[in-house]
Each structure stands twice: as structure tokens, then as C-alpha cells.
GULUM-784834 format. One record per residue: residue in three letters; y, z, x of N, C-alpha, C in turn. Coordinates in pm, whole numbers, padded with zeros to 5 digits, always signed. Example, Ala and Ser with C-alpha at 12.3 -4.5 7.8 and 13.67 -1.06 7.14 Angstrom:
<recs>
ALA-00569+00780+01319-00450+00780+01230-00330+00780+01320
SER-00225+00708+01285-00106+00714+01367+00003+00787+01290
</recs>
This chain:
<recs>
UNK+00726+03891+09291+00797+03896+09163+00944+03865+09188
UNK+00962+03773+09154+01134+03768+09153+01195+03791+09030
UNK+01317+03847+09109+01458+03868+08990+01541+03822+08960
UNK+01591+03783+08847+01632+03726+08811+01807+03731+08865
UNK+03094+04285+08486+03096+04389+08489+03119+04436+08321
UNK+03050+04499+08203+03148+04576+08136+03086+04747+08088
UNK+03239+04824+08071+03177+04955+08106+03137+04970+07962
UNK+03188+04901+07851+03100+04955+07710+02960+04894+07674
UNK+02958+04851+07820+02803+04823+07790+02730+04912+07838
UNK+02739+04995+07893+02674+05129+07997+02569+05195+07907
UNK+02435+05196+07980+02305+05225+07921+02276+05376+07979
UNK+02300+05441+07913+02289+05612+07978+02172+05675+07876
UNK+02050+05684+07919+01966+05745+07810+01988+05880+07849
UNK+02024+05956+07930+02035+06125+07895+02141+06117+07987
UNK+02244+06197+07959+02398+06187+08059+02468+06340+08090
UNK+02461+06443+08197+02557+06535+08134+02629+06617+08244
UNK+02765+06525+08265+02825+06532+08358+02902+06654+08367
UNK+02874+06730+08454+02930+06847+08450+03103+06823+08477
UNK+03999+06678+09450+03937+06726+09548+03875+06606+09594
UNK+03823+06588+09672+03736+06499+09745+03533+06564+09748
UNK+03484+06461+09744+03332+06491+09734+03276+06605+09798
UNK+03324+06652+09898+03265+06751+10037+03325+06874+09974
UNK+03459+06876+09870+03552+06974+09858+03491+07074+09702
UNK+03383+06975+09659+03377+07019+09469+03339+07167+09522
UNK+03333+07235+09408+03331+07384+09416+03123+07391+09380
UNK+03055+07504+09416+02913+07455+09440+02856+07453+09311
UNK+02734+07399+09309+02656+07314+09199+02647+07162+09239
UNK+02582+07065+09082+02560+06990+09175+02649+06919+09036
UNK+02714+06832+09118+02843+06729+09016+02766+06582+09069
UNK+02799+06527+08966+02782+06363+08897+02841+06299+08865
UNK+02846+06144+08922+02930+06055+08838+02794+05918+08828
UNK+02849+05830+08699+02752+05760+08674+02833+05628+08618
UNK+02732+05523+08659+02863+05402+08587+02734+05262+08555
UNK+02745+05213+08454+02668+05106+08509+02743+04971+08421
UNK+02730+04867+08450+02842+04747+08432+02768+04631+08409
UNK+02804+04528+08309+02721+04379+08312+02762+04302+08390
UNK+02866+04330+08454+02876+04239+08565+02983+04125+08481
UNK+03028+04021+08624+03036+03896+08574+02986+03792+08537
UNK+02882+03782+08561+02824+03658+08510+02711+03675+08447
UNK+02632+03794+08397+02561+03796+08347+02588+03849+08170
UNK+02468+03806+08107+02485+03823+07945+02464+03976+07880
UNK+02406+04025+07932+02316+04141+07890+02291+04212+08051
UNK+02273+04370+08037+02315+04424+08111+02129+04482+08129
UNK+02026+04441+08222+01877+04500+08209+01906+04618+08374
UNK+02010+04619+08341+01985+04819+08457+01965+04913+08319
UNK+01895+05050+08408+01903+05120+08323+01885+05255+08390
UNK+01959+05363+08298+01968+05533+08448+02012+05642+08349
UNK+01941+05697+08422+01941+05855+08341+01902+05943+08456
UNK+02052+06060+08377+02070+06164+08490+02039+06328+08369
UNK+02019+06402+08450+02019+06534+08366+02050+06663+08502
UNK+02151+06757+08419+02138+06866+08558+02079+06982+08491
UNK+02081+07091+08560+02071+07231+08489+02025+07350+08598
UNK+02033+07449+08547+01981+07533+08615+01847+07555+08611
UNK+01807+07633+08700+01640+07735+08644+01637+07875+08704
UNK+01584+07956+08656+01607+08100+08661+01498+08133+08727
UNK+01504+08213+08826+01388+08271+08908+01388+08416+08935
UNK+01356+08490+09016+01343+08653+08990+01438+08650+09056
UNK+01463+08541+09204+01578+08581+09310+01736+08555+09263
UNK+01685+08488+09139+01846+08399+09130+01801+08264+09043
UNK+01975+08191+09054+01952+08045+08978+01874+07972+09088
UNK+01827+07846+09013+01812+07705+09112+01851+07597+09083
UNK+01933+07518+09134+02009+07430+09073+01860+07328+09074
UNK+01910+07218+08962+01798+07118+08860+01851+06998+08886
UNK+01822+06875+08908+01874+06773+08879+01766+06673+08868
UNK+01762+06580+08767+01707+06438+08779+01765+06326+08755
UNK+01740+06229+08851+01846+06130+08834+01767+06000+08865
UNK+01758+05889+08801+01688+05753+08747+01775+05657+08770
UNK+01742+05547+08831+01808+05406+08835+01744+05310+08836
UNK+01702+05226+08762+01615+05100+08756+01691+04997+08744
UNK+01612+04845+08786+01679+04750+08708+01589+04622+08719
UNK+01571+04597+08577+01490+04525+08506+01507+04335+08546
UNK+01361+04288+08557+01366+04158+08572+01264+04087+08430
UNK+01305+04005+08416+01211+03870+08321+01328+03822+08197
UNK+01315+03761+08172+01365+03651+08064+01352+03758+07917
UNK+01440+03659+07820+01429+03751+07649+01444+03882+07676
UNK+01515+03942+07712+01571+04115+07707+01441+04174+07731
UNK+01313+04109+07864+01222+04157+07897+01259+04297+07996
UNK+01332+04234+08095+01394+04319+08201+01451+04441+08143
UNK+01536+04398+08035+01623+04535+07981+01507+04641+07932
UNK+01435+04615+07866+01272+04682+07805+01246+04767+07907
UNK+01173+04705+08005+01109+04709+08083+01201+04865+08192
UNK+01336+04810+08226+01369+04946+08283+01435+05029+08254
UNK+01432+05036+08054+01488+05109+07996+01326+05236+07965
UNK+01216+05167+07930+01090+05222+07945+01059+05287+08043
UNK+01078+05223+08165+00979+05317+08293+01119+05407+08334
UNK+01203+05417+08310+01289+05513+08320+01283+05663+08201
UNK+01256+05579+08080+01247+05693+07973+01069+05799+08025
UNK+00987+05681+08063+00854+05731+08116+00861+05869+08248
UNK+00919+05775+08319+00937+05880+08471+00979+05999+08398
UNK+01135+05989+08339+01167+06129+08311+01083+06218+08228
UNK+01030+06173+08120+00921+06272+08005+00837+06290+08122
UNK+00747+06240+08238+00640+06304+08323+00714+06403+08400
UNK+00816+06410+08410+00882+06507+08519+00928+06623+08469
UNK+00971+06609+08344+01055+06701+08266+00944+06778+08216
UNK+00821+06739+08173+00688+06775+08082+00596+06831+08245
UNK+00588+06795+08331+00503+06839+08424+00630+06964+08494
UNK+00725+06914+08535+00768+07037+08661+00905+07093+08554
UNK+00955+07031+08492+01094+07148+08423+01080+07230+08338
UNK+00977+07218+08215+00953+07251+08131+00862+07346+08185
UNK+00780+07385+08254+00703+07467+08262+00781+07559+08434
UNK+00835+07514+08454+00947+07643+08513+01023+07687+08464
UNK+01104+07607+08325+01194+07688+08253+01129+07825+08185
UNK+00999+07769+08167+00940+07895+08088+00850+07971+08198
UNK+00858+07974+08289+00829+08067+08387+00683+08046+08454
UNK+00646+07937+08406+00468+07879+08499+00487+07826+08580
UNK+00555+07816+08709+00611+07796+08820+00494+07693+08890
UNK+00344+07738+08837+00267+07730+08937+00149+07645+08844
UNK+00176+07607+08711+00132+07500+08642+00078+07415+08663
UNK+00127+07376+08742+00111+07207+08858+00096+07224+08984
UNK-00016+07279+09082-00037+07309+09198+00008+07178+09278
UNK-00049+07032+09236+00047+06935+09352+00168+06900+09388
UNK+00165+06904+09525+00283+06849+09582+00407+06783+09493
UNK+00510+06804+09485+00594+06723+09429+00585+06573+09457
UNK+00593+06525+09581+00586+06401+09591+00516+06294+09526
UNK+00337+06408+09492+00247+06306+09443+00280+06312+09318
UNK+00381+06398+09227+00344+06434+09076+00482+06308+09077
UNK+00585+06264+09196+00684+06151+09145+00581+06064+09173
UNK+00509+06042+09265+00420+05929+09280+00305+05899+09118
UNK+00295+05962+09057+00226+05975+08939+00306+05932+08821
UNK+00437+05991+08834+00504+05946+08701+00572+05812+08745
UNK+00562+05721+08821+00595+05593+08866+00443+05521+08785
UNK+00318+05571+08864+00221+05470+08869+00252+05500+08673
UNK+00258+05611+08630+00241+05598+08461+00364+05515+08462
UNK+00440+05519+08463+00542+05403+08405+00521+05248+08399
UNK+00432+05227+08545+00420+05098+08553+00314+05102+08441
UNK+00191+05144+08441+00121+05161+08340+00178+05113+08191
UNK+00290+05182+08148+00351+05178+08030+00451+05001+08014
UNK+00489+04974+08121+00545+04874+08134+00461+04704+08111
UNK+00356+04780+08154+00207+04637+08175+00212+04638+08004
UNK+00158+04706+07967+00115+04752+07806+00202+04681+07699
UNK+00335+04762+07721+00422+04748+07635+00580+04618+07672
UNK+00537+04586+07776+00601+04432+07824+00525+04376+07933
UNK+00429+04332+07903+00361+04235+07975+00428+04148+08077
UNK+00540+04067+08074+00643+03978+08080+00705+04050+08189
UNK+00734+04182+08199+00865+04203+08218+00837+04314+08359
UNK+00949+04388+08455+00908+04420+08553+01046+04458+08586
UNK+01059+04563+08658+01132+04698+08714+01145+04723+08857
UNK+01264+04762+08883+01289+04828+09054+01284+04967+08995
UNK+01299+05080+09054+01272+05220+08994+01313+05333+09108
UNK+01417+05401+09151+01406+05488+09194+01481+05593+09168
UNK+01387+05739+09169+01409+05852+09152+01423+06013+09166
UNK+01543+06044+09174+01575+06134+09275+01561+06287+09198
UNK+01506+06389+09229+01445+06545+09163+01511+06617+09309
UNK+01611+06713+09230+01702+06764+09303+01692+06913+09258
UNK+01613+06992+09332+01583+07126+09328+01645+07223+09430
UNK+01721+07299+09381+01783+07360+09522+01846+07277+09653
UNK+01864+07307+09762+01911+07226+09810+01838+07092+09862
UNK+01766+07067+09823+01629+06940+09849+01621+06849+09782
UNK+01594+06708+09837+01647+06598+09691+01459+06544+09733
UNK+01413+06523+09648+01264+06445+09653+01285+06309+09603
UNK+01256+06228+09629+01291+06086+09587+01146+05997+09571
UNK+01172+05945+09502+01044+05834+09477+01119+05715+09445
UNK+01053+05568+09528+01090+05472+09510+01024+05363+09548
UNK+01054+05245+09430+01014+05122+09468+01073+05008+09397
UNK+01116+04862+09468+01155+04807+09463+01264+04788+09567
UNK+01391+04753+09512+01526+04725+09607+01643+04790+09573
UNK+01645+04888+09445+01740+04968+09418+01738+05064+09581
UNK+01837+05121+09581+01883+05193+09691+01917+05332+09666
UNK+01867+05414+09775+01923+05597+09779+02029+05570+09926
UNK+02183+05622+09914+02244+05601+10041+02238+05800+10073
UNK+02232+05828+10127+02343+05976+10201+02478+05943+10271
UNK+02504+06072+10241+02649+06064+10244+02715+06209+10265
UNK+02680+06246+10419+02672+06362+10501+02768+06365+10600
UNK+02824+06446+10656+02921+06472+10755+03001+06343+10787
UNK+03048+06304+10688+03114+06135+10693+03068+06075+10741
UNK+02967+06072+10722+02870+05929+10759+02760+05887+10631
UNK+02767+05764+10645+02656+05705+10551+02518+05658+10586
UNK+02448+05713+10513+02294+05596+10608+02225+05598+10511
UNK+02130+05475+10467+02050+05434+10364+01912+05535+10375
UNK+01851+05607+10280+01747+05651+10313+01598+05506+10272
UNK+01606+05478+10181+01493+05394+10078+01517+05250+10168
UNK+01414+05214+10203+01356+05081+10234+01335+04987+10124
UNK+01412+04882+10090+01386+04772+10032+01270+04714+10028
UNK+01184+04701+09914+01080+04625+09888+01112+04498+09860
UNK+01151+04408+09970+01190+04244+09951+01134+04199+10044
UNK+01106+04044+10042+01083+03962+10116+01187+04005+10237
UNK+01318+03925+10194+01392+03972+10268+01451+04082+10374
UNK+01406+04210+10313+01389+04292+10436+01279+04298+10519
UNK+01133+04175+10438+01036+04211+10585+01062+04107+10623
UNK+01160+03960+10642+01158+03895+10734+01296+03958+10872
UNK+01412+04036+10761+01450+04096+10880+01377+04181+11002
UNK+01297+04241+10970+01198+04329+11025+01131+04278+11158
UNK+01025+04124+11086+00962+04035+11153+01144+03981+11299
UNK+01217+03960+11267+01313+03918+11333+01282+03755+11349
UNK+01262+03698+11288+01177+03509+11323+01293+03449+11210
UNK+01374+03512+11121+01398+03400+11035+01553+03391+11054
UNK+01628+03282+10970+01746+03264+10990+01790+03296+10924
UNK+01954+03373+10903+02040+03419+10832+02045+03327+10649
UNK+02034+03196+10677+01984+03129+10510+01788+03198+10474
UNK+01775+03197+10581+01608+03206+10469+01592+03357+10431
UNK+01675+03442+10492+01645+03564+10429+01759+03577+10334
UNK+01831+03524+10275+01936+03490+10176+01869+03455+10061
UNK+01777+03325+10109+01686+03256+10020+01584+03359+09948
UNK+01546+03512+10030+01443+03586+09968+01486+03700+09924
UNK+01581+03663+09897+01670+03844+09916+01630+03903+09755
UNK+01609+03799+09663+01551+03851+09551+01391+03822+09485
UNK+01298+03822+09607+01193+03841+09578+01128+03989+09618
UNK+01056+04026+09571+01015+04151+09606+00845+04162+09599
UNK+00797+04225+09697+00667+04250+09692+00603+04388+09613
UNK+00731+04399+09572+00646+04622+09532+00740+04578+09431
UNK+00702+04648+09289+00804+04658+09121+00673+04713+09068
UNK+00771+04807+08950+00718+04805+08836+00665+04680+08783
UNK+00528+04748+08670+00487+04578+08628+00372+04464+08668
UNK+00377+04529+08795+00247+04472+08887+00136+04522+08830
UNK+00048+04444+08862-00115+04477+08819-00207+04557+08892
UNK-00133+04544+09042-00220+04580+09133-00159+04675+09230
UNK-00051+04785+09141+00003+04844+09135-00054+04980+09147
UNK-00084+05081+09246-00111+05199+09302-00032+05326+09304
UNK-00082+05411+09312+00034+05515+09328+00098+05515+09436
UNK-00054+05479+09562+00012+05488+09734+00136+05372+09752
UNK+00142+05313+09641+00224+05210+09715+00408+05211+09666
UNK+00447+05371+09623+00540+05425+09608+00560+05473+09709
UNK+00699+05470+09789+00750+05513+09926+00806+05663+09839
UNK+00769+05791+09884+00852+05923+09894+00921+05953+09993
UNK+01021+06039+09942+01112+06107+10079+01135+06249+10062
UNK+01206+06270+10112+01202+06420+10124+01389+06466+10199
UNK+01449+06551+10083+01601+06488+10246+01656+06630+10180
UNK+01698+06712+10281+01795+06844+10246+01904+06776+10241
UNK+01983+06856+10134+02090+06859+10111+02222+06948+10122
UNK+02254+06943+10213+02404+07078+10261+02516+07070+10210
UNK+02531+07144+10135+02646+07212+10077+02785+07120+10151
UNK+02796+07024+10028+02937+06875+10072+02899+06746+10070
UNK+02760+06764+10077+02681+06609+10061+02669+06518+09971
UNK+02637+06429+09969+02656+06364+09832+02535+06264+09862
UNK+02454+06211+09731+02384+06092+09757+02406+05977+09656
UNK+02368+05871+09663+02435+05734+09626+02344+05659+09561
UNK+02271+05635+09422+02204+05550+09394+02255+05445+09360
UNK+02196+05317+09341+02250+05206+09324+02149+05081+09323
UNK+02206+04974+09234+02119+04858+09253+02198+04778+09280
UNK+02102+04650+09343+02160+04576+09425+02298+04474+09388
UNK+02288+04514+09248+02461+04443+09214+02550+04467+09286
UNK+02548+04625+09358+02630+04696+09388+02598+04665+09533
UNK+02501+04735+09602+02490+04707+09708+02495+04547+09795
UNK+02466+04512+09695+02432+04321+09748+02613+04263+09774
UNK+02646+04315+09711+02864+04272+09720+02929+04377+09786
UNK+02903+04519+09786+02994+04538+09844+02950+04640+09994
UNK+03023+04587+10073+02988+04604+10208+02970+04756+10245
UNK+02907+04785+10324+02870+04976+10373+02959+04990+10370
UNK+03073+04936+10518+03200+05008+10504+03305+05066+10387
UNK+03279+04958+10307+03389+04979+10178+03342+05120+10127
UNK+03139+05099+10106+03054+05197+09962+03137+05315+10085
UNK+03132+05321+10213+03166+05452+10316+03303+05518+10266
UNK+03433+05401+10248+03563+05411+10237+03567+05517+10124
UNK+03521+05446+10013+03491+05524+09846+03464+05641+09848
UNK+03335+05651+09911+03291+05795+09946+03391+05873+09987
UNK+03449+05834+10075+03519+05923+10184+03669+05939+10086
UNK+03700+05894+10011+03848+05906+09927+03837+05945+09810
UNK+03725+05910+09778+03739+05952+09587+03694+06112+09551
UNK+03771+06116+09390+03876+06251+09431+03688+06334+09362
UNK+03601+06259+09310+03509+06326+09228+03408+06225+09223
UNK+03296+06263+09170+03158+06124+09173+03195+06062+09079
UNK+03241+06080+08945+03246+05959+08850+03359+05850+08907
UNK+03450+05945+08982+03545+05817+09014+03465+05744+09125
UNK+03403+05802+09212+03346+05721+09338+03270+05612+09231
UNK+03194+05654+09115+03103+05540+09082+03216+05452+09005
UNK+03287+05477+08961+03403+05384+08883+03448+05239+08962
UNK+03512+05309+09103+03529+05226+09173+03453+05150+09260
UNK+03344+05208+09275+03189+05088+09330+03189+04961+09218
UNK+03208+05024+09119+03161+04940+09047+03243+04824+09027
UNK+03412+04897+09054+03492+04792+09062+03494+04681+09169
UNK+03456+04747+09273+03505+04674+09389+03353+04583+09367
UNK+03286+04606+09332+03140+04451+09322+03204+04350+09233
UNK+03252+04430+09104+03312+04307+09068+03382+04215+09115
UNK+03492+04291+09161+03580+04261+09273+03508+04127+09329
UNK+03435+04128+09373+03366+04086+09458+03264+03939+09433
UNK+03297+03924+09254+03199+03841+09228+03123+03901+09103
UNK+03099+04013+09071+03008+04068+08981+02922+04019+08932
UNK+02831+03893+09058+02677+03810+09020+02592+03889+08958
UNK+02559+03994+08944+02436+04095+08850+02540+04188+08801
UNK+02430+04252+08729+02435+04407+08681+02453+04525+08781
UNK+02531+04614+08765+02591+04683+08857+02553+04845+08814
UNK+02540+04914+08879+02460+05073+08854+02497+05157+08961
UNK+02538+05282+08959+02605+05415+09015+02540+05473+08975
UNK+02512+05575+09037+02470+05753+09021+02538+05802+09140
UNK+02633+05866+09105+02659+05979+09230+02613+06114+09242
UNK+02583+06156+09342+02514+06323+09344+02529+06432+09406
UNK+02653+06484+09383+02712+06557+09521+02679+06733+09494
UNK+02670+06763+09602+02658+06960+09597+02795+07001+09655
UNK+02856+07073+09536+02940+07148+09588+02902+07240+09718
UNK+03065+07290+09783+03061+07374+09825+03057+07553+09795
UNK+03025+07628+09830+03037+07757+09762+03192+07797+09827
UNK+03228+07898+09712+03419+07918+09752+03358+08062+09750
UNK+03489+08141+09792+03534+08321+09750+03479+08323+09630
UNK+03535+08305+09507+03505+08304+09419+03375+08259+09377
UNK+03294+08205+09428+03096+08195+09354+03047+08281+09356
</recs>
């Protein structure tokens, strides 16, 4: 399947944003940004974040879900497409695991988390075949329970960490391009040439649950994680997304200025932020 800056174009279907990143005071803080870029007409990313608490006998648990897609096909197919399997993922997640811990059935849903993100993916693609035939999605999504981030993903959108000043990508790219890096046989143009084909999306027919990559990644108190699509990642270099991290005073500004510096850079696609950081706990918590 292949694929194909402005901030008042920013597609936020649920948004609610509650020093330096390592320094926020504890909980979990957000910044979010998403941009049309330069050269494109219409903006087909699409992301939705939500935080909150949940109440347990021992105490709170901090809540988070956080969505980043970004849509491919012609006629505002793409925009459809990962404005849908984004609105999809979240109603399976919110309706299977939040909603029934807010009200105290903890134990509602005996499977694994991983398989119930692996489930609300395969339903999305489901919903995507149906209701845009045409059209087709990168998708990944991060369920942030206590200190634990669960992630589900597929396509080429990206999860970075962003731990003891250092950065490292968790999510493997579903591209051509990263399996000819892999293979090691091709030349610096031919994996250029594939960098926007992808073997795994929303949209596919032959589309599985197994064929959603999960993760699993603690999160310590100063950490931060980084979603993003490849507008962002594709222009602007680790070091810089590292620099950002490491200076900006809060996540919305870290995503402000990602977003700037791609433009910066060219702003060839649509451009998308989620930042996700856990405070630290102070005297005062």
C-alpha cells in the first residue's frame, strides 16, 4: 500500500491537556500538535489523546490514551479513513477497559491487554474496509496505566522514549524500506525509493490481529514518550527530535517545536505530535 504545516488545521477528536520534561510535577502531562504541512492540501493525520484518573481501594491510577494515525488514498479518503480507525480504537478501549474500571469491574475483560489493543486495531481495520473501501491508515496506540505504557502498532507512525536523556525508537516501521535496511543488499536511493510503501496498514484485506506489533515499556517517573508520523520523523533528524526533548520547557511546547522544525525542514507531509511525559512526585504530592 503506498502513501501518498498549519496549526488551525489541527484534527484533535478528544483533547485534554492537563520546567523541563523530567522536572513536571507527577501525573501524566501532554502536548499535542498536528500541522498540514507545506505542501500538502488537506491535512489526513489524525490523534486523540484523553487522561484521567481511576480509583482503586489502594489509591488513584493514572489513565491515559493516546492515538496517532495517518491516512493514505486520494478524495479526503486518507483523512476518513484515520479519522475513523482512530475514533474506532478509542470507543473499543474506552467501552472494554475504562469504562468498566471506572465503575469498579476491574475484571470484566479477563484478556491480556495487549490482545484487547490487538482487537480494537483488527475492529478498526474492519470499520475502515466497510466504510472507505479506497482508503487506508498507519495507527498507533499508546494505553498508559500507572506507570506502564501498552502500545499497539502498525504501519510507520512512530513511538520514541525519552528516558535518562536518551532517546530510542520503540515501534518498528512497517515499510519496505525498513525491511530492505534490515536485508542490508540495497542502496541508500532504493530504500529512499520505498520509504513510503508499507506492507502492514489499516485497510488491508488480509489484515489479522497477529499482524499488530505490541509492546509493553515502564515508565519512570521523568520520562516522556514521543508519538509521531512520519512528516515529522522523515525531516527531522533524532538528534534535533533528542535536542527538543532535552530543552523544552513542557510537552505542548516540545510538540510545537517538532512541528516547527519539519517544517523547517521542508514540511513535504502532514505533521503529528503527541507528547507523554510522567511527572515527577515533589514534597508536596
Amino acid at each position: 500500500m503506498a502513501k501518498n504545516g498549519k496549526l488551525s488545521e489541527q484534527k484533535t477528536i478528544v483533547s485534554e491537556s492537563l520546567i523541563l520534561l523530567s522536572q513536571l510535577p507527577s501525573g501524566i502531562h501532554v502536548g499535542h500538535c498536528s500541522d498540514v504541512g507545506r505542501q500538502r492540501k488537506r491535512n489526513e493525520d489524525s490523534l486523540f489523546t484523553l487522561q484521567s484518573f481511576l480509583g482503586h481501594e489502594y489509591g488513584q491510577e493514572q489513565f491515559g490514551l493516546f492515538i496517532v494515525a495517518d491516512g493514505m488514498g486520494g478524495h479526503q479518503k486518507g483523512e476518513l479513513a484515520s479519522a475513523l480507525a482512530a475514533q474506532t480504537c478509542a470507543g473499543t478501549i474506552l467501552n472494554d477497559i475504562y469504562l468498566p474500571e471506572l465503575i469498579g469491574q476491574q475484571n470484566s475483560d479477563s484478556r491480556p491487554l495487549n490482545e484487547i489493543l490487538m482487537s480494537a486495531v483488527a475492529t478498526a481495520n474492519t470499520a475502515v474496509q466497510r466504510e472507505v473501501p479506497e482508503g487506508g491508515t498507519t495507527l498507533t496506540m499508546t494505553l498508559v496505566m500507572g506507570n506502564n505504557a501498552y502500545i499497539a502498532h502498525i504501519g510507520d507512525t512512530r513511538v520514541y522514549l525519552f528516558k535518562d536523556r536518551a532517546l530510542k525508537q520503540i515501534t518498528k516501521d512497517h515499510s519496505l524500506a525498513s525491511r530492505l535496511e534490515e536485508l542490508g543488499q540495497s542502496t541508500p536511493e532504493e530504500i529512499e525509493q520505498a520509504q513510503n510503501v508499507l506492507y502492514k496498514a489499516i485497510g488491508q484485506s488480509d489484515l489479522v490481529e497477529t499482524d499488530v506489533d505490541t509492546y509493553v515499556q515502564h515508565l519512570p517517573a521523568g520520562a516522556s514518550l514521543l508519538m509521531c508520523t512520519d512528516g515529522l520523523w522523515g525531516l527531522v533528524q533524532h538528534d534535533d527530535i533528542h535536542h527538543i526533548l532535552m530543552t523544552a520547557d513542557t510537552p505542548q511546547q516540545a510538540c510545537e517545536q517538532l512541528v516547527a522544525k519539519a517544517n523547517d525542514n521542508g514540511g513535504r507531509d502532514n505533521i503529528t505530535a503527541i507528547v507523554v511525559s510522567l511527572g515527577v512526585e515533589t514534597q508536596n504530592d
